[in-house]
N, C-alpha and C positions, 0 to 999 in steps of 0.2 A: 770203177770210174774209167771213164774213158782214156785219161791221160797215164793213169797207172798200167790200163792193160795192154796201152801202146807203146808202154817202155817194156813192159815184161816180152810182151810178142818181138821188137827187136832186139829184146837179150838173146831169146831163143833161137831165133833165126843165125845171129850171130853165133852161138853156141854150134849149131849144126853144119856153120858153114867149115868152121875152124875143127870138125871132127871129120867133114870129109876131103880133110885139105893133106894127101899124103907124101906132098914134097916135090911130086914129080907128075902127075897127071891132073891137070885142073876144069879137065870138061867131065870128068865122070864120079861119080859117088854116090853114098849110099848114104838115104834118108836119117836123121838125129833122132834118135830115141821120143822124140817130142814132136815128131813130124807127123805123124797119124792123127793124134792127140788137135794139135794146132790146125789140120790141115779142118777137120769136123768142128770145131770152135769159127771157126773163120765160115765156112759154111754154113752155120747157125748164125754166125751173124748176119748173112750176106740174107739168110730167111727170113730176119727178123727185120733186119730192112726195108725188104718185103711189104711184109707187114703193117710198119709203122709210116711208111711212104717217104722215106731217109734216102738221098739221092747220091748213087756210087758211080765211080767211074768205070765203063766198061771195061779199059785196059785190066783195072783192077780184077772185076770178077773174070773176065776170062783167062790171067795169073794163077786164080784160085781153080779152074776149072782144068787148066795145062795141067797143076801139081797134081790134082786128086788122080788127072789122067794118068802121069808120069808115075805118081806111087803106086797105082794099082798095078802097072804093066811093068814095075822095076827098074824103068829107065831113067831111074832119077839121075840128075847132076846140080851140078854145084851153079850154074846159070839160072836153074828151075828156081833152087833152092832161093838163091838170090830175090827172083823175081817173086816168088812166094811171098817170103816174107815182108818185102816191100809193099806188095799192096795188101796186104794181112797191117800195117801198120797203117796203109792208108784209111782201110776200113773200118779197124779199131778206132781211129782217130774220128770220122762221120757217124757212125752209131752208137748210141747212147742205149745199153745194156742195162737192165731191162726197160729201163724209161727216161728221157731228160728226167723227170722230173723227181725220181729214184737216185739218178745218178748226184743232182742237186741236192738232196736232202741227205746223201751219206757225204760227201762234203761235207754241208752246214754240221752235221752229227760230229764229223772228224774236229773240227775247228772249236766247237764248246767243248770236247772231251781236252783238247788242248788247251783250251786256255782254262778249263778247273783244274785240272793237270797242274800249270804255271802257278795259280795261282790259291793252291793250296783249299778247292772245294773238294766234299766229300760226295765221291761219284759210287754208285754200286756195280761193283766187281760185275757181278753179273747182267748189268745193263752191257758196261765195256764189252762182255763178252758177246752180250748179242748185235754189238755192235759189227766188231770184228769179223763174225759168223756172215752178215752180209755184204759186207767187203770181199768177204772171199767166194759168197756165191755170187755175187756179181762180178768178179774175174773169171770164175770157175766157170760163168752160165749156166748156173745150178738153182738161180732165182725159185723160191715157191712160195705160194699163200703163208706156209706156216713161219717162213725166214720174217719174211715182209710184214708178220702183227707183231713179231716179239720186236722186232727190229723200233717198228715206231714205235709200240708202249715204249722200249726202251729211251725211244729218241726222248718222248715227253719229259718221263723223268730228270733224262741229263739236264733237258732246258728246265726244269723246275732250280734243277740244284744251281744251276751260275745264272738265273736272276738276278740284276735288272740285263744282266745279259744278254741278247739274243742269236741267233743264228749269224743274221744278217750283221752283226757288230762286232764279232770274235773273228771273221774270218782275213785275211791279206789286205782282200778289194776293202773293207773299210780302214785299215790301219795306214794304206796308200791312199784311201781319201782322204784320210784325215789330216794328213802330211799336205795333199796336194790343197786342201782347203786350208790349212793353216797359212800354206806358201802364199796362197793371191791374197789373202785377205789383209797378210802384213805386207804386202806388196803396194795394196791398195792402199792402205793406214798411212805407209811412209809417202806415197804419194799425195794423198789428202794433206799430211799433215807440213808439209812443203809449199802446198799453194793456198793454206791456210796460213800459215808464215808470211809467206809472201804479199799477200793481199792484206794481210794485217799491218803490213810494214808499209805496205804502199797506201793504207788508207791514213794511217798515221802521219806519213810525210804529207798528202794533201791536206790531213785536218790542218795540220799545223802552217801548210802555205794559204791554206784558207782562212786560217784567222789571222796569219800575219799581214793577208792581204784586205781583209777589215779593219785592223788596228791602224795601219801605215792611211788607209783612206780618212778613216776618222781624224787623223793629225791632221794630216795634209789638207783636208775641207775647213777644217776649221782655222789652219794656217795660210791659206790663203788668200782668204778676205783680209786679214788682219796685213798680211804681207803687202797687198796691193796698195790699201792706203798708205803703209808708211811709205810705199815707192814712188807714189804720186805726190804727197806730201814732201818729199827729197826731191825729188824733181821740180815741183815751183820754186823749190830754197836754191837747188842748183839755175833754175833761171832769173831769180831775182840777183843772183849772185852774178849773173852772164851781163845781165843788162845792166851791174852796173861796172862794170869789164874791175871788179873788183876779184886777181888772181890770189891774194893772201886768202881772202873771203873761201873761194872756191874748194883752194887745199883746205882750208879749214872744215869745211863742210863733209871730206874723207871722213874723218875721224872724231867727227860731234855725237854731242850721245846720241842722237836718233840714229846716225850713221852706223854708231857700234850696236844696237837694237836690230836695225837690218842687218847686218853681217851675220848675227847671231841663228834672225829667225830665216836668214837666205840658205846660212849654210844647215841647219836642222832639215830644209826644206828639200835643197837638193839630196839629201844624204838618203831622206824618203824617198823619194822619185830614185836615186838607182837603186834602194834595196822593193822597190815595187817593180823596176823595172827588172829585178834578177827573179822575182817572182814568178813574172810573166815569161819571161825568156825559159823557166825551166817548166812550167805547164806547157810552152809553145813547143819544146823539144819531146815531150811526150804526146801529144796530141801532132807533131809530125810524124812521129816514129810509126804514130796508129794509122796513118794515113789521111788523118785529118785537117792535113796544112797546118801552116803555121798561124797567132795570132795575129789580129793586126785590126787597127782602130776598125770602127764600122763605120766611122765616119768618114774615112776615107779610100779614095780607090785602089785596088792590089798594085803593089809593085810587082817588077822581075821575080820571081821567086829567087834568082843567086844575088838577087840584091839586098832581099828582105832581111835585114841583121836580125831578125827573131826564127830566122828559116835553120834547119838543124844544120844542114850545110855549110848555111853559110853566116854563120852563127858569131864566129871566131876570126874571122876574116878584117882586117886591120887596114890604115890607110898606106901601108906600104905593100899588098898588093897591086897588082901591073893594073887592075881595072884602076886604081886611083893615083896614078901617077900623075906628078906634077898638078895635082888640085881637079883634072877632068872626073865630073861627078857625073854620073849617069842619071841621078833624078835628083831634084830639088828637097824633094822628101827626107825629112831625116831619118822616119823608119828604113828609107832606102839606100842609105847611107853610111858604114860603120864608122868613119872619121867624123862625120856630122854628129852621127847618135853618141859618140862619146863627147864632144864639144857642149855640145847642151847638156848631158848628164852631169858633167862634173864643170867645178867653178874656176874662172878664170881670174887669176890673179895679176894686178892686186883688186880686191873688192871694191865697188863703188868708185874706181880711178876711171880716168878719162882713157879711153883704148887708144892704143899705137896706132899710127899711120902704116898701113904697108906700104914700103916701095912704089911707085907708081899710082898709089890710088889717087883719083881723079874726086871722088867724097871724102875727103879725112873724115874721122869721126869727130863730134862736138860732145861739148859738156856732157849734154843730156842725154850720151849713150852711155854713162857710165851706169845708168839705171835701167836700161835695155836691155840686163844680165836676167835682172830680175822678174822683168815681166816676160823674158824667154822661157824661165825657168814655169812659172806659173802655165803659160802655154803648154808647155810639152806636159807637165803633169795632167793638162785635160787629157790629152791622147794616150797615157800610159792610164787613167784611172780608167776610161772607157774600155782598153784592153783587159785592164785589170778585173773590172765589174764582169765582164763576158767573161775572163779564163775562171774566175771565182764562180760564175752561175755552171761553167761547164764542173767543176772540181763537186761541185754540191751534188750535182746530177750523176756523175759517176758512182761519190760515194754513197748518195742514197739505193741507188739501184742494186749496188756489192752488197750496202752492209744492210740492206730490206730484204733483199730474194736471193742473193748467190749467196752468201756467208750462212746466213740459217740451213739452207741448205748441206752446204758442206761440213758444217758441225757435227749436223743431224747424223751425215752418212759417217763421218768419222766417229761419230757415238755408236753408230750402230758396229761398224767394224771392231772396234774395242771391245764391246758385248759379242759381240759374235767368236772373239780372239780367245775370251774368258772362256765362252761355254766350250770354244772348240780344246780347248786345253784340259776342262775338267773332263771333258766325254774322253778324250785320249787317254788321260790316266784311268779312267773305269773305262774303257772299251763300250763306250757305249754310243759309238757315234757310228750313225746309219748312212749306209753311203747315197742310198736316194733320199731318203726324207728329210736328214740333216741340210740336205742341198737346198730341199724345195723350204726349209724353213729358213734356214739363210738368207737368202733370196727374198723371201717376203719380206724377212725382220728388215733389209737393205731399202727394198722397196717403199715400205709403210714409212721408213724413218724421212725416205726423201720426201714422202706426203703431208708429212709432220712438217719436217721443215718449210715446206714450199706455202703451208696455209699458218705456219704461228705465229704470223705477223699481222695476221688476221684480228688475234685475239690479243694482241699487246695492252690495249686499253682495260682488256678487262681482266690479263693479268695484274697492271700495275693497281688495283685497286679499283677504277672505274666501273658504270655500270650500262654505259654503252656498249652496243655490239653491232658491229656493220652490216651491211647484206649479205656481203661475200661471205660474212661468217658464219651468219645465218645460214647461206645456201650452201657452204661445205656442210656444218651440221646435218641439216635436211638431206645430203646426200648420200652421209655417213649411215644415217639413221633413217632411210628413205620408208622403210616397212613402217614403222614411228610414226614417220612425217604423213603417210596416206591415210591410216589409222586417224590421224588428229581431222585430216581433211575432210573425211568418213562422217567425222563428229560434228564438224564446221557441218555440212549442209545437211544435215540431219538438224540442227539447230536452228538453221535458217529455212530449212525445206522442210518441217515437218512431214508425216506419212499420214491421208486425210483419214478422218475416219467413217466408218460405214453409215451411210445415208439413212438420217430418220424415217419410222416406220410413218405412212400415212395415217393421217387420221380417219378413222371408221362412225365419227359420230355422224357425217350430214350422208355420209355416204346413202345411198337408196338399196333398198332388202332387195336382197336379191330373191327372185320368187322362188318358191317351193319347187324340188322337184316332181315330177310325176310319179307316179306307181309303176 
């Protein structure tokens, strides 16, 4: 082999230089016992080169052509020597003695005899030996017909005896494939199985905001209505009470049972509205992150973004920020407001009382805003359930799309990595894993599983028992099975196009006799 005769030729050369090395003169010396020998080796190969159209470097062969010169005239030195062997090692190293594909096969030879060797088959002595025999006539370049038939019967044998074994699975490059295929595939596995975590975890947190975000509407629709009338109802009792400037009347009216009913279904109501509205707020922080902006009614028009108290920014932002000093609001809007959005989310106490005068105010408040809590609060739950419907249609659309086409998906490929993990593990303990075709079957088993996945949503209905089947399912089948599918088409118009058949014979009865011929 080329790599073994490229070590022995630099043994050599090394040998030679160290025997004409006599301590005190280092331009001149006399050729190593192995010098004549190597210099006719090296020049058979430089023939065989030749021969086989192996491309050398000229420095090289004209190295070889200075020594043969210098040996014959006895002017060897230890420069020559040098230069000899160097390119004697280059040439060793580009010509493959007697043939790559020789040199290839006593490799592979070497590698099963090793590994029945290791692993306890019975090899015959005298295969080994003719094994051996052309190892050493391909060092030797002593290659002949008769080396090269016992050699391969021998090869067969060996591969007989370490079956399922083969050449190509005994030898380094597949034991470093096998390592290197092992390495990405659990590389891949722990990656997969990380954003299969994660997206499990993220689809979980939206089921869960999404049905909290149907439960809280369901309440809140149907507490509603019920709220408004008792508010409207309290409010004639609070105006019959005004007109008849009757103030015992009025306090009385705080605390009557319909009063304690409202307070009840007021406060249930607000407590919906900000657990809806923390729903929205944390769909609106991930649909900003994605670059989607922030939530925000559709019925009304965008604020500032650094205003929008559902903006991720500006999210947390309070009324002792410098933009809300001293009460200056920048929009009327509560969404645009975080000291407003928290006034209307939560209740102002005491419940159903007559609200304080501020300082200076030129309107005090009257009776009848003590019920103006209530139909605020009903208001702003229009705007957060309109939020809430849109962030809930966006939550459904995300998770249908994950867990229909990207999660099937990524199961599939993580299934297949795991089967791939297994065989790759059983092949390494029997050495039976091939460093090409292992790859290319890798690779497809990879490929096909993401086909699986990306069409077995195709077939869900007619997994789950059903006897429906879509187009799309249809037309992957058909494409699967396309040779099938022409074949049946073949039969279709053959069915409906029949092949005519041959035209009835005329009839010969009125026909007129044709005359006789002549003589």
């Amino acid at each position: 082999m080329s790599t073994s005769s490229t070590t022995d030729f630099v043994e050599h050369g090394a040998a030679d230089v160290m025997d004409n090395d006599d301590g005190s003169d280092f331009s001149d010396g006399q050729p190593g016992p192995r010098a004549e020998a190597d210099i006719a080796k090296c020049e058979a190969l430089i023939s065989h080169a030749a021969e086989t159209g192996a491309l050398l470097d000229k420095a090289d062969v004209d190295a070889v052509r200075g020594a043969r010169a210098a040996f014959d005239q006895g002017i060897w030195s230890r420069a020559i020597g040098s230069a000899f062997y160097g390119a004697m090692s280059h040439i060793a190293a580009s010509v493959q003695y007697p043939g790559r594909r020789i040199v290839d096969d006593l490799d592979h030879c070497r590698d099963m005899v090793s590994y029945g060797a290791q692993n306890g088959k019975l090899l015959d002595e005298r295969d080994i030996e003719a094994m051996s025999k052309a190892r050493a006539a391909q060092q030797d370049h002593t290659w002949n017909p008769e080396i090269e038939s016992a050699f391969y019967a021998a090869m067969s044998r060996i591969a007989h005896a370490v079956t399922p074994v083969v050449a190509e699975t005994a030898g380094d490059e597949a034991r470093q494939g096998a390592r290197r295929a092992i390495r990405i595939y659990t590389h891949s596995a722990i990656a997969l199985t990380l954003l299969v975590v994660s997206l499990s975890c993220l689809l979980f947190v939206a089921n869960q905001v999404s049905t909290d975000i149907a439960t809280v509407v369901k309440q809140n629709d149907a507490a509603a209505l019920t709220l408004h009338n008792q508010l409207q109802a309290h409010a004639v009792a609070i105006a019959e009470a005004s007109a008849k400037k009757d103030a015992v009347a009025l306090i009385a009216l705080q605390n009557s049972q319909p009063a304690l009913q409202i307070k009840e279904e007021l406060q249930s109501f607000a407590t919906n509205n900000r657990q809806l509205f923390a729903d929205v707020s944390r769909i609106s922080a991930f649909t900003t992150s994605l670059g989607l902006g922030a939530i925000r009614s559709p019925y009304k028009a965008p604020c500032d973004a650094e205003e929008n108290v559902l903006n991720f920014q500006g999210a947390y932002r309070t009324s002792h920020s410098p933009k809300y000093y001293g009460g200056k609001v920048a929009s009327g809007d509560w969404q645009c407001n975080p000291d407003v959005a928290r006034k209307v989310l939560e209740i102002t106490l005491p419940l159903l009382a007559k609200p304080n005068a501020e300082p200076g105010d030129t309107n005090p408040p009257t009776d009848l805003d003590a019920v103006a809590q209530g139909f605020q609060k009903i208001a702003v739950y229009q705007d957060i359930r309109a939020m809430a419907l849109y962030a809930n249609d966006i939550i459904l659309s995300i998770v249908g799309a994950v867990t229909g086409f990207l999660l099937p998906v990524l199961y599939a490929w993580l299934g297949a990595c795991a089967a791939i993990l297994r065989q790759l593990s059983a092949d390494s303990a029997a050495n039976t894993f091939h460093p090409e075709h292992s790859k290319v079957a890798n690779r497809a088993h990879v490929t096909s599983a993401i086909i699986v996945g990306i069409s077995i949503g195709l077939f869900s209905k007619l997994l789950e028992g059903g006897k429906d089947v879509s187009p799309l399912a249809i037309a992957f089948v058909a494409g699967y099975a396309s040779d099938k599918f022409f074949y049946f088409v073949d039969r279709l118009v053959g069915a409906m196009f029949p092949p005519r058949s041959d035209a009835p014979a005329r009839s010969t009865r009125n026909a007129p006799a044709r005359p006789p011929s002549g003589p």
